[in-house]
C-alpha positions, 0 to 999 in steps of 0.5 A: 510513551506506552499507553496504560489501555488499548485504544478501543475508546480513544478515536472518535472518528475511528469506526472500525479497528482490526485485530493484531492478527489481521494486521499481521495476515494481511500486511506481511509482504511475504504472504500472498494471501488473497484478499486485499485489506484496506485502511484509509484516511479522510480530511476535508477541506482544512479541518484537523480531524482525520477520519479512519476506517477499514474494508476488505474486499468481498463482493467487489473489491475494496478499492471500488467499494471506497469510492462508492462510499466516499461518493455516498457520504453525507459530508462529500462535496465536490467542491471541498478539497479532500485528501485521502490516504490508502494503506493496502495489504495489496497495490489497485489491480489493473480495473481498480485502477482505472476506476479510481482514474475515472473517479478522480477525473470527476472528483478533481479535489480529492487528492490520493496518497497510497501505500501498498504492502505489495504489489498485486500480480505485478508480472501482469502488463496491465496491472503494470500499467495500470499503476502508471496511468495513477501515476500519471494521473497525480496518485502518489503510489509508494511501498509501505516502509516501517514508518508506515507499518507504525503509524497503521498499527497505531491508527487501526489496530486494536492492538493490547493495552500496553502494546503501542509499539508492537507492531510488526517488524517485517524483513525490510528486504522484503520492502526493498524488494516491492518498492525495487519492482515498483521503479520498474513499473514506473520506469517502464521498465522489465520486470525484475522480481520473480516470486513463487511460493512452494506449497509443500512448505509454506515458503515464499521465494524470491528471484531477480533478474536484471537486464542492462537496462534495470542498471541503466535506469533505476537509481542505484541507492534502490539497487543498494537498498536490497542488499543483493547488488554489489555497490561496483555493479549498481554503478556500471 
């Protein structure tokens, strides 16, 4: 149903809406834009009530900059089971990573969701692992789909009266591109994702290069889903 105004005055708990084009800027798998956007959600205990904000990284970087601040709240109480949802423009880097472990070894009921637009200099071994230690650890980490894309612009954006259902439609290659990376890192496996950017013009490209073992281990509907992967090769 579309919304006759926009959503400034609606959420209560809603402390900070980002424009449309942020949202465009820093969720477009295809950029490579520095800085990481952060869009989260809080629930404590069994209450209904979500609470929504947004952070970007400045000083430090946005994921240490949550943690702090969830640790700081009035409301936080170690004993009260809290479920955190993270929408990030990109995936924790490596010290990100290990600080949001060491976070949640001390904070044992706050349990996190994560989705991430893209992965953040994926080629990186530590990075890499770093993203499977949270695995590891119980971190659910995941690439950010359409639904996800909707329900951030939704939820965060201070999109126009009337555009409820404008949120950016990204290529989808592109998410079966990171999402495909994705099972590498968790598999352990090689890298397969090259991507580089010209600046001459302003494009982003992309290359894969799989190993036997890409073919072996990851499932073949992720090596369909890309588009680029002949059915009678995803099965060999």
């Amino acid at each position: 149903m579309t919304l006759e105004r926009g959503p400034s005055g609606g959420d209560a708990t809603l402390r900070r809406r980002i424009e449309p084009w942020e949202f465009q800027v820093f969720f477009d798998p295809r950029e490579l834009r520095k800085e990481t956007c952060l869009l989260y959600e809080v629930r404590w205990g069994s209450s209904a009530r979500t609470w929504r904000s947004s952070g970007q990284s400045a000083i430090q970087h946005a994921e240490v900059n949550f943690i702090q601040k969830l640790a700081a709240e009035r409301r936080f109480c170690p004993s009260v089971r809290c479920s955190v949802t993270w929408f990030l423009s990109w995936s924790p880097c490596w010290a990100c990573c290990g600080a949001i472990r060491e976070f949640l070894s001390r904070h044992p009921n706050v349990a996190l969701v994560i989705y991430a637009a893209r992965l953040f200099q994926h080629m990186d071994p530590q990075n890499r692992q770093g993203l499977r230690d949270l695995v590891s650890s119980g971190v659910t980490v995941q690439i950010m789909r359409d639904s996800e894309y909707r329900h951030c612009w939704r939820n965060f954006v201070n999109y126009p009266p009337g555009g409820e259902n404008e949120w950016p439609r990204f290529p989808p290659l592109w998410t079966a591109l990171h999402a495909l990376e994705l099972h590498c890192v968790i598999l352990s496996l090689p890298p397969c994702l090259r991507i580089s950017r010209r600046c001459r013009n302003q494009l982003t490209y992309f290359r894969l290069a799989f190993q036997d073992c890409h073919y072996r281990t990851i499932p073949p509907h992720i090596l369909l889903a890309t588009g680029l992967v002949p059915a009678c090769v995803a099965w060999r």
